[in-house]
C-alpha positions as CSV (number, residue, x, y, z in Angstrom):
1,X,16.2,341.4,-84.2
2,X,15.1,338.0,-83.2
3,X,17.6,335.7,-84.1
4,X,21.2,335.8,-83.8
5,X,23.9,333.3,-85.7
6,X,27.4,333.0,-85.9
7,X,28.8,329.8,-87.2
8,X,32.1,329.1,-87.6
9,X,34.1,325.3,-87.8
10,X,33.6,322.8,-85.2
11,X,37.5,322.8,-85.7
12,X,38.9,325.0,-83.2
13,X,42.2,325.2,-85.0
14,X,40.1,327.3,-87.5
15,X,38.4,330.1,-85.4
16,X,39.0,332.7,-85.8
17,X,37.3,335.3,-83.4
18,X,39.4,336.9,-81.0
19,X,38.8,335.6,-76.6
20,X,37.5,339.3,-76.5
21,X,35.1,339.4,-79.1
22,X,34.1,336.2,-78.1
23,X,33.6,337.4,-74.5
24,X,31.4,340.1,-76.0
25,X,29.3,338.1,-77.9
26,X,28.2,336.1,-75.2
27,X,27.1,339.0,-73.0
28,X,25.8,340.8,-76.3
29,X,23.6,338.2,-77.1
30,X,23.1,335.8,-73.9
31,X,23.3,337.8,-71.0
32,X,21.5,341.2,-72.3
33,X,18.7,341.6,-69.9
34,X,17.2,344.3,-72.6
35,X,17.9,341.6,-75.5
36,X,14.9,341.0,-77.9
37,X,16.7,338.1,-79.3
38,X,15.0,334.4,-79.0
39,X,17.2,332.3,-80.8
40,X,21.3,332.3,-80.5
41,X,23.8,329.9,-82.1
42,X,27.5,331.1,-80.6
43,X,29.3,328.0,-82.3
44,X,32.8,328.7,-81.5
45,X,35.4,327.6,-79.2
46,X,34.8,329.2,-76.1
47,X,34.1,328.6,-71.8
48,X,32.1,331.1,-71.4
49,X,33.4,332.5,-67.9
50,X,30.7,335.4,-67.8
51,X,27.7,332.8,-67.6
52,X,29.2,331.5,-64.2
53,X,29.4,334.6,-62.3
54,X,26.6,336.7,-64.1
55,X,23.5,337.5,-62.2
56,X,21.5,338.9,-65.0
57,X,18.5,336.2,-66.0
58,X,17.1,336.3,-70.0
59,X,13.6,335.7,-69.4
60,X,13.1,336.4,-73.8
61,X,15.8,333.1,-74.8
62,X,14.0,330.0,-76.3
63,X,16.9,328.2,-78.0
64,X,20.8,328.6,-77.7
65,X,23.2,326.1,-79.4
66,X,26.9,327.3,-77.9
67,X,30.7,325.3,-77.3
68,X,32.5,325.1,-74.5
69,X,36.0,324.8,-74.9
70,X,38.7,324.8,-72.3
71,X,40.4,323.1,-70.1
72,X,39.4,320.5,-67.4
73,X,39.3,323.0,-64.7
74,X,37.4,325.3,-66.5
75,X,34.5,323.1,-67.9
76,X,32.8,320.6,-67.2
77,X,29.2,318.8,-67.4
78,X,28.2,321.7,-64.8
79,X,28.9,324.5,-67.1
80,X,25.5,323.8,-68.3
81,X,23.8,324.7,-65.3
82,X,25.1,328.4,-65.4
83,X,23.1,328.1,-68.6
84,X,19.8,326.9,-67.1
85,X,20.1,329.2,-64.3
86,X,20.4,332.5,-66.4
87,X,18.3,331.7,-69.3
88,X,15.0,330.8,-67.6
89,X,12.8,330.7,-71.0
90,X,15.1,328.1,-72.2
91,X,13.3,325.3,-74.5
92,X,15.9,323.9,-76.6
93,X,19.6,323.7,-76.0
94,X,22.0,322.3,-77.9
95,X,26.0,322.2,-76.2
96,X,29.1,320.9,-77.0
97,X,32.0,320.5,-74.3
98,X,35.1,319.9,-75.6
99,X,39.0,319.6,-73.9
100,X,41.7,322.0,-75.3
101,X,43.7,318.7,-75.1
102,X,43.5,315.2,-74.9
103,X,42.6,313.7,-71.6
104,X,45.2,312.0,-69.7
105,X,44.7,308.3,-68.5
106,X,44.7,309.0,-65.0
107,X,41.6,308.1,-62.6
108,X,39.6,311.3,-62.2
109,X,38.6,312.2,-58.5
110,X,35.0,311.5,-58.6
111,X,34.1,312.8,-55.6
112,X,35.1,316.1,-57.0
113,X,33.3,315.4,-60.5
114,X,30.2,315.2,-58.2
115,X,30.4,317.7,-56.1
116,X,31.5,320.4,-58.2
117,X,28.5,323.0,-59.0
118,X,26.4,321.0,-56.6
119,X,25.1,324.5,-55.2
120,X,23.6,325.4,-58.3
121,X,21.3,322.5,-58.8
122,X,18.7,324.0,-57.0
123,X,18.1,325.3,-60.1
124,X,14.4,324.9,-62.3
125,X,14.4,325.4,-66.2
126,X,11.6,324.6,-68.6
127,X,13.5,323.5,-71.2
128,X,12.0,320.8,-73.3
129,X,15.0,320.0,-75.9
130,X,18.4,319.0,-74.7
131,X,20.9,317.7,-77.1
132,X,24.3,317.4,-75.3
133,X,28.1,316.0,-77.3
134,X,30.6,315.1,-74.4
135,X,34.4,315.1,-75.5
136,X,36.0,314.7,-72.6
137,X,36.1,312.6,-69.3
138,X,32.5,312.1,-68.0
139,X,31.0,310.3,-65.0
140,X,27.2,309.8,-65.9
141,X,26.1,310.1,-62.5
142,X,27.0,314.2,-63.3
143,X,24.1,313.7,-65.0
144,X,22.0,313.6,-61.8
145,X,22.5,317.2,-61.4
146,X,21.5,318.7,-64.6
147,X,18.7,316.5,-65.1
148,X,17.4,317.7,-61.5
149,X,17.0,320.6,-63.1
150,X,15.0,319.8,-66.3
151,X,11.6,318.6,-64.8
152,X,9.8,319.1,-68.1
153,X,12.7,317.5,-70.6
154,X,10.8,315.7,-73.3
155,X,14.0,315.2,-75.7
156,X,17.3,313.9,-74.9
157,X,19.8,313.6,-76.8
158,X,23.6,312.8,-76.0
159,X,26.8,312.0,-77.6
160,X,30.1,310.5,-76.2
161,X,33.0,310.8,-77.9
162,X,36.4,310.2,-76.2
163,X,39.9,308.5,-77.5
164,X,40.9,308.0,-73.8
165,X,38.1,307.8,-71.8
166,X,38.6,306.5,-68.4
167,X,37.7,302.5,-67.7
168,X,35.5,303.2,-64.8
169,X,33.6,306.2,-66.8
170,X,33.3,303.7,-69.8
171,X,31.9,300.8,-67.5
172,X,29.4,303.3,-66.2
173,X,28.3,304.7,-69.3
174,X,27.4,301.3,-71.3
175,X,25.7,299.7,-68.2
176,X,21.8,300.3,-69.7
177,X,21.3,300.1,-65.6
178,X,22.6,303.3,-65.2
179,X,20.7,305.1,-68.1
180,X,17.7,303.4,-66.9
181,X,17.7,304.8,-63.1
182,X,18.5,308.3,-64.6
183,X,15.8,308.5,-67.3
184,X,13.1,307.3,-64.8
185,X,13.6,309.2,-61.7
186,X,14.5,313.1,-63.7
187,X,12.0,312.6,-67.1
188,X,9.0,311.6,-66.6
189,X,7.2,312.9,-69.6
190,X,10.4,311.7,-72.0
191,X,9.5,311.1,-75.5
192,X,12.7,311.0,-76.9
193,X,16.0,309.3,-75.7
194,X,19.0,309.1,-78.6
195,X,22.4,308.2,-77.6
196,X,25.7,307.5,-79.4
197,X,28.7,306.5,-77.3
198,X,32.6,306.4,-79.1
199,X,35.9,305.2,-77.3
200,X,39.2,303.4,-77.9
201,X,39.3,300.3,-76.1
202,X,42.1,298.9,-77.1
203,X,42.3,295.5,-75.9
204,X,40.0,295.7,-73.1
205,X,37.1,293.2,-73.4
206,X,33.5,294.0,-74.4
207,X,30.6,291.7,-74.0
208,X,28.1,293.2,-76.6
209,X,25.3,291.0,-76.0
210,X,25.4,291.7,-71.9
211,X,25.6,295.3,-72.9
212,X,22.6,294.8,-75.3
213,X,21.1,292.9,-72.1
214,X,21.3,295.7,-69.3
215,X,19.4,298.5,-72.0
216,X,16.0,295.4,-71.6
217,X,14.1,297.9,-69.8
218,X,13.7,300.5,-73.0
219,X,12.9,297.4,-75.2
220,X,10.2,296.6,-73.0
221,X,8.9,300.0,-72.5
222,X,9.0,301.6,-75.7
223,X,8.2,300.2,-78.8
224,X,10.3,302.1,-81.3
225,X,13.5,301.4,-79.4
226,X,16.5,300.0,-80.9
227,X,20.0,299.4,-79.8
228,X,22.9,298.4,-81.7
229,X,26.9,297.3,-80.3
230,X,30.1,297.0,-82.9
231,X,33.4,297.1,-82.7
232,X,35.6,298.3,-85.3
233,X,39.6,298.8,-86.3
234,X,39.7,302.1,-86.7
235,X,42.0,303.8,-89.3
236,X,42.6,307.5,-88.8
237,X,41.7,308.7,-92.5
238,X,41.0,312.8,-92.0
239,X,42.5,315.3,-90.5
240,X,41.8,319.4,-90.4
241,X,40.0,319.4,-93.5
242,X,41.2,323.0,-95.2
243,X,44.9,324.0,-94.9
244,X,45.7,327.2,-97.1
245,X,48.3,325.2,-99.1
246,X,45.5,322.7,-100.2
247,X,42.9,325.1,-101.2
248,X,45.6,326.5,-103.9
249,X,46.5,322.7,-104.6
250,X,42.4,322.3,-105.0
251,X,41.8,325.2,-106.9
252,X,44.7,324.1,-109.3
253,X,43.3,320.6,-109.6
254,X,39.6,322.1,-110.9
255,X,41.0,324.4,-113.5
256,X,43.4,322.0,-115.0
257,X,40.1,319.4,-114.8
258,X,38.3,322.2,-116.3
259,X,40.4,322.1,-119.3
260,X,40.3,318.7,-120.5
261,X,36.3,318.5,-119.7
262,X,33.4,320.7,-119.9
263,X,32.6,320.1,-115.9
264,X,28.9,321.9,-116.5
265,X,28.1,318.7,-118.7
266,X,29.0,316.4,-115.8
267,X,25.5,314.6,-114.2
268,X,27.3,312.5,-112.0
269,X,30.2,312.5,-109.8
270,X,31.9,309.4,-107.8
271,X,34.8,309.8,-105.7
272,X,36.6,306.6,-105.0
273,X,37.4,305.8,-101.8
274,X,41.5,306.3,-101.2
275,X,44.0,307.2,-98.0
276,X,45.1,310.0,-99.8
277,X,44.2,313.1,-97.7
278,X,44.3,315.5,-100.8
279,X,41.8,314.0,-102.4
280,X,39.4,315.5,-99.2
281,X,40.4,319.1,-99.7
282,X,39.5,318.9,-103.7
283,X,35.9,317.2,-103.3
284,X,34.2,320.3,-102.2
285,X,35.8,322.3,-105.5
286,X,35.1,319.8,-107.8
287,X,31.5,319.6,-106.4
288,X,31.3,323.9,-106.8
289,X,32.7,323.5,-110.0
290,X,30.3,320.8,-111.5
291,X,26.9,323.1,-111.6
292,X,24.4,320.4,-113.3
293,X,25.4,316.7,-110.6
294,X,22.5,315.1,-109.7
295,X,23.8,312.0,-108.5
296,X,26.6,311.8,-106.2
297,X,28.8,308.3,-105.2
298,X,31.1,308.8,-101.9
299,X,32.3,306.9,-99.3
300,X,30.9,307.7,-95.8
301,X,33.9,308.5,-93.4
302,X,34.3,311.3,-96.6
303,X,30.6,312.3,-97.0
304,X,30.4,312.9,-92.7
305,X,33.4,314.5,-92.7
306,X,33.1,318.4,-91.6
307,X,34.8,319.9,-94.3
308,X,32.3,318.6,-96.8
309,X,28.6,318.0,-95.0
310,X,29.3,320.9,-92.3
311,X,30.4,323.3,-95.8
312,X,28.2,326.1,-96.0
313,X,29.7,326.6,-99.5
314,X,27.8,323.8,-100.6
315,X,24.0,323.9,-99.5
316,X,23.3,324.7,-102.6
317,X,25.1,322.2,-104.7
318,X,23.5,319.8,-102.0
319,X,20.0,320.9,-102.6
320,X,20.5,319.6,-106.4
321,X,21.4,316.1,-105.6
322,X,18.5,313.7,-106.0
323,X,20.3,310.6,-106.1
324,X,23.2,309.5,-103.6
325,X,25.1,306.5,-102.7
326,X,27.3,306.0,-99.9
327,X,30.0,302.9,-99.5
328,X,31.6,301.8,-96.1
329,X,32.2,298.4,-94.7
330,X,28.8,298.9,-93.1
331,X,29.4,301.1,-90.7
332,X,27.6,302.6,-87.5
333,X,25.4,305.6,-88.9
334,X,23.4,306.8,-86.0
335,X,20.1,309.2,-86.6
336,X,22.1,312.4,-86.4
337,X,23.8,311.1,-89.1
338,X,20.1,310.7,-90.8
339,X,18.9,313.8,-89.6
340,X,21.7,315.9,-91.4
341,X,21.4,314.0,-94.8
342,X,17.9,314.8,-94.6
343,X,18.6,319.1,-93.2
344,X,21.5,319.2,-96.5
345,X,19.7,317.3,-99.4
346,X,16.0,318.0,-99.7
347,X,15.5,317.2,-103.3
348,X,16.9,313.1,-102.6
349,X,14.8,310.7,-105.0
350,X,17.0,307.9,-103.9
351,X,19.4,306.6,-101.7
352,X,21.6,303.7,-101.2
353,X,23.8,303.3,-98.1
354,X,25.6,300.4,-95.8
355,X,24.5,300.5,-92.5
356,X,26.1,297.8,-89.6
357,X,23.1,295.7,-89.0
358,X,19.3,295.9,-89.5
359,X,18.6,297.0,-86.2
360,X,20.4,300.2,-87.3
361,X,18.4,301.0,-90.4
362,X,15.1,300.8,-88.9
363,X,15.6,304.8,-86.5
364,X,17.6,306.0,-90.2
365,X,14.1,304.8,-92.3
366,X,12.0,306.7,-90.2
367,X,13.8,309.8,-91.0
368,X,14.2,309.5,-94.6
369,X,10.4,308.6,-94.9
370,X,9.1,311.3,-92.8
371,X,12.1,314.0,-94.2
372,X,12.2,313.2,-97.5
373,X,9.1,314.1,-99.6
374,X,10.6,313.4,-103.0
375,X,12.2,310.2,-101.7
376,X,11.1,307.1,-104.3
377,X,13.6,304.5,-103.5
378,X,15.4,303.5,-100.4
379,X,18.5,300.6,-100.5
380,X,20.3,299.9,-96.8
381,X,22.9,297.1,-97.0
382,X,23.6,295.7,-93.6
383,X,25.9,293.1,-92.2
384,X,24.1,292.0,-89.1
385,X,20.7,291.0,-88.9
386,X,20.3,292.3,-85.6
387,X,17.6,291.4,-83.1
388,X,14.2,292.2,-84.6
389,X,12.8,289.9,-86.7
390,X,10.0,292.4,-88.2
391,X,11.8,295.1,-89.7
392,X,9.7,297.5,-90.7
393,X,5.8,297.2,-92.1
394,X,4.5,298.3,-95.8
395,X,0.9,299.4,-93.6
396,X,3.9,301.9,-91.5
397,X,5.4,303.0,-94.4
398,X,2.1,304.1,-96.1
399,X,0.1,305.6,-93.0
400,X,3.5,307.9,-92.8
401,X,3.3,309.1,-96.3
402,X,-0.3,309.2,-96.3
403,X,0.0,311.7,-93.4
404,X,2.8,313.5,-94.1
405,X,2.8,313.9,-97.3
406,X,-0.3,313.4,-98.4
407,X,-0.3,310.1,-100.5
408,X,-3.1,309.2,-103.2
409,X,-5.0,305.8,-101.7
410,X,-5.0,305.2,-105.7
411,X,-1.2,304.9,-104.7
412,X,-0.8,302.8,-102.1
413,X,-0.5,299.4,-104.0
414,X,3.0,301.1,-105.6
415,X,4.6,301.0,-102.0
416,X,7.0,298.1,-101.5
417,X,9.0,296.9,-98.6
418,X,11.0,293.7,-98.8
419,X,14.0,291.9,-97.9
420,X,16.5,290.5,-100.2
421,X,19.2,288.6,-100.1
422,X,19.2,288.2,-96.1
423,X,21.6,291.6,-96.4
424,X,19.2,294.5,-98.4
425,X,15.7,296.2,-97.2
426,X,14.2,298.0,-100.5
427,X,11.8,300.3,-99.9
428,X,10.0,301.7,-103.2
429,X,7.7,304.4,-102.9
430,X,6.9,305.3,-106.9
């Protein structure tokens, strides 16, 4: 056995393996010197404590995605370095650290944020890949640590997300200063640098365009860099997506549905956009239920949700859509978001979606171009014009297809890419 899964919700309310199972599995599958396995996913809540004090190394280990859950004085940033340490044919890691509760808004001792661990940064890994989500208080100059110990990174990707992070964190984190001396003294052979960064500011004031200002450096230097800043009201829509209650309430709602339609004639499916929480916890049924949809009309906060594109249930009721449209008052879809659309619906033909401004469309059209071979039409409505004036070339779009894809030359003059309206790029590729 070479590969090794377990998957279960990114909800912790709704894991259900016990601590010691969960103990086991990580020594099972991590910290087995005799292991043949080269790629692990332990996604469940979990901190790990045998990967601190182990002194077994798993030379055989290329990629591990794992959680660590716990509390502030059990992880950190530096649980990662455990990680590195043990697992020395490491070339893609994927973590998630996450608090068991919210984080107070007290000041954190930074001095100890940056000492803690320090004596394991001596550390070397080769690892190529590291895609790291922070949900709880984090200092970016942690950072200096783990990236010590990634020489070779080539891929970095990171995601903050944090209701009550602490001003002084926050200050540090959107200074583009900051990212810049990091980036240029640990990865020197970086090809990839993707970060998304969530709070709750409340009223505290943010000056977007100095922000936008201090990331100048990756503008100049890399020509497919792009940068977006918005600030939104948020309204807390969804909570824990499955509750036992609801799934009987859901299950009800298909099979009285079921009797006033046939729901294996039903093509298309839209569900409106509503407050209404039980309307989340029947979408996924009503999708199972309705075997022949092709085209599917949702509003984003619903569609990203975890109980619908995280649903295992569905892949396959995914990989039937061709057509999908998403409504939202333009909101902030970053390329994770594009990257899962184009992992959960291969067959898409087209897709129509509101994005904040233009600047933001430009990362999600590379990935539907190069991820989506069926893809014919592309629609992203934006708000903001953002700050590039050339969004995107037909001669790109074509030398993309051509080579991934294979596109006829007798073809070409059917690829179109246009603005309308000062608010829509079309992109037709028939």
């Amino acid at each position: 056995m070479v590969s090794f899964h377990i998957l279960q919700s990114y909800d912790p309310g709704e894991d259900i393996l016990r601590r010691t199972h969960a103990d086991a599995f990580t020594k099972m599958a991590v910290l087995n010197e005799l292991s043949s396995l080269n790629l692990v996913t332990l996604r469940f809540h979990h901190d790990h404590p045998e990967l601190a004090t182990s002194m077994n190394i798993n030379t055989k280990l290329t990629y591990l995605e794992l959680i660590f859950y716990g509390t502030e004085e059990k992880i950190s940033i530096y649980s990662l370095i455990p990680v590195l340490r043990v697992c020395t044919a490491l070339r893609q890691l994927n973590v998630i650290i996450k608090g068991t509760k919210p984080e107070d808004n007290h000041i954190t001792n930074t001095s100890n944020l940056l000492s803690m661990n320090e004596h394991e940064s001596s550390t070397i890994s080769p690892l190529k890949i590291l895609d790291l989500q922070i949900w709880i208080q984090f200092d970016i100059r942690s950072l200096n640590s783990i990236l010590r110990c990634v020489p070779s990174l080539e891929e970095f990707c990171v995601t903050v997300l944090n209701d009550n992070m602490n001003a002084p964190f926050m200050d540090l984190l959107i200074n583009g200063h900051n990212w810049q001396r990091l980036l240029t003294s640990y990865m020197p052979n970086m090809k990839k640098f993707d970060f998304l960064m969530t709070f709750l500011i409340g009223d505290k004031s943010l000056d977007s365009t100095a922000i936008l200002h201090s990331f100048n450096y990756f503008q100049r230097q890399y020509d497919s860099w792009h940068m977006a800043v918005s600030r939104w009201q948020i309204l807390q829509e969804f909570a824990s997506f499955f509750t036992h209650s609801n799934q009987n309430d859901s299950h009800e709602y298909v099979t009285n549905l079921s009797s006033l339609i046939d729901l294996s004639t039903v093509s298309t499916l839209e569900f409106k956009h509503t407050n209404n929480l039980t309307r989340s916890y029947v979408v996924p049924h009503v999708l199972l239920a309705c075997v022949n949809v092709t085209e599917l009309f949702m509003h984003t906060s619903l569609f990203f949700s975890s109980g619908f594109i995280d649903n295992s249930e569905l892949l396959l009721a995914f990989d039937r859509i061709t057509q999908l449209h998403l409504s939202s008052n333009h909101a902030y879809l970053s390329p994770k978001h594009g990257s899962k659309i184009v992992e959960r619906f291969p067959s898409l033909t087209h897709i129509e979606m509101n994005v904040y401004s233009l600047d933001c469309s430009i990362p999600l059209v590379e990935i539907f171009v190069g991820g989506l071979k069926m893809l014919k039409h592309l629609a992203m409505r934006f708000s903001h014009e953002g700050l590039i004036d050339d969004a995107i070339s037909r001669d790109h779009i074509i030398e993309k297809r051509r080579q991934l894809f294979g596109l006829n030359r007798n073809d070409e003059y059917k690829v179109i890419v246009k603005i309308e309206e000062h608010n829509t790029l079309y992109i037709w590729i028939l």
